[in-house]
N, C-alpha and C positions, 0 to 999 in steps of 0.2 A: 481352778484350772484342772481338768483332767488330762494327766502325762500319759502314754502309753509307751512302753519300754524293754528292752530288755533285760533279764537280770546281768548286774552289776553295773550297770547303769549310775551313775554317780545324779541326785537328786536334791535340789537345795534344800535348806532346814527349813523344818517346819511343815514338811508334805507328809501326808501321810500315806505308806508306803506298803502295798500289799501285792506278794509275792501268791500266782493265781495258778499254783503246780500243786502235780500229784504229789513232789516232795519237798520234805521240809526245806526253809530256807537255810543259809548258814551265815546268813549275817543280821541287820536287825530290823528287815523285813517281817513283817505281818503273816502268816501265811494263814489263804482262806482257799481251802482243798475245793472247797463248796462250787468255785467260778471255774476249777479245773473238771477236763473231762473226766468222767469215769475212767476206770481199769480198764472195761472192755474197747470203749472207743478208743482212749489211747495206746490198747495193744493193737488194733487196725491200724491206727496210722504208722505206728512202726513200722509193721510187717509191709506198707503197702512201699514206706522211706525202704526200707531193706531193698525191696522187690523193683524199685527206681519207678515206681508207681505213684511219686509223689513228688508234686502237687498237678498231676492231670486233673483236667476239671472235673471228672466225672466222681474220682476219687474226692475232692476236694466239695464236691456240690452234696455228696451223702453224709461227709463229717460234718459239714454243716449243719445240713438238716437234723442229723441226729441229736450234733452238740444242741444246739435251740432248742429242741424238745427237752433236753437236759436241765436246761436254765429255765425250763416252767417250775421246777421242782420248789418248796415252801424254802427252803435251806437259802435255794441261789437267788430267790427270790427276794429275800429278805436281806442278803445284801447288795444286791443292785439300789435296792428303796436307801439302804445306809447311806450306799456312796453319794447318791443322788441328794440325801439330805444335807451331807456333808459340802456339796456343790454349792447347794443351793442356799447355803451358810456363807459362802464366800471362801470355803476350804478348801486348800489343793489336794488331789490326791495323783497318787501314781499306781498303775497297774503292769505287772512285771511276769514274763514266763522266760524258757530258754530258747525260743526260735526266733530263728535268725531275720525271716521273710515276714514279716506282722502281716501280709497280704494272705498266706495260709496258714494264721495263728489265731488261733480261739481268742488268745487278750482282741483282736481287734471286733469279734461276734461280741464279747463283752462289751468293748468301747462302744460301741453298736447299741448293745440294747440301754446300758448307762444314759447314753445318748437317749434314744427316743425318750424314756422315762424323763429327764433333766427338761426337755423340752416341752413334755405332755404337763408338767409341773408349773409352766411358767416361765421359766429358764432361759437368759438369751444367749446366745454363740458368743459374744464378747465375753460372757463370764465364765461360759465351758472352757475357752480356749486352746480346743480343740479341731483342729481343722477339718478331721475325718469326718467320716460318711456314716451316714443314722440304718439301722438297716429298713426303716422302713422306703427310706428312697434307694436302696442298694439290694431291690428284688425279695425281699420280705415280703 
């Protein structure tokens, strides 16, 4: 089953538990910087939060797009295929950042692409267990 969450998020044993931020975690989360934005995009999105620019869609439509161009990189690519193997193992995993809204939060661009992948693999929805949306039917 893949969880999506926020940090601190309390997660039953035996999941395995990857914290998807620019910063380190501080408890005994995983942390894989690889699935978080870059420095540059996540200094725009502050500035745009600062600015009460956020999450307008238009603001919202360009972080995505850039984030996703992000996650073609070999790094986040290699572990999206992880987690998915791990799925496809019958292994829980959890994905965890600090925003509050998962509707304008990267973990859920990740849950997204985990998704298509978990799918493209074989994979059925009962064992995702995950209710969310694939980005390929969510304007991908």
């Amino acid at each position: 089953m893949l969880l999506v969450c926020t940090v601190g998020t309390t997660v039953p044993e035996g999941v395995l538990k990857l914290q998807i931020t620019r910063s380190r975690p501080r408890n005994d989360w995983l942390w894989v910087p690889q699935l978080a934005p870059s420095g540059e995009l996540f200094e725009k999105y502050r500035r745009w939060y600062k600015a009460g620019e956020w999450p307008a869609r238009a603001r919202w439509e360009e972080y995505r797009a850039r984030f996703l161009e992000e996650m073609e990189a070999p790094q986040a690519r290699q572990w999206i295929k992880a987690i998915v193997e791990k799925l496809l193992q019958g292994k829980d995993v959890a994905i965890s950042c600090f925003c509050r809204d998962e509707r304008y939060c990267h973990r859920s661009l990740v849950a997204g692409l985990i998704s298509d992948r978990f799918f493209e693999k074989g994979g059925d929805a009962e064992r995702l267990g995950w209710a969310g949306y694939t980005l390929r039917h969510n304007g991908r």
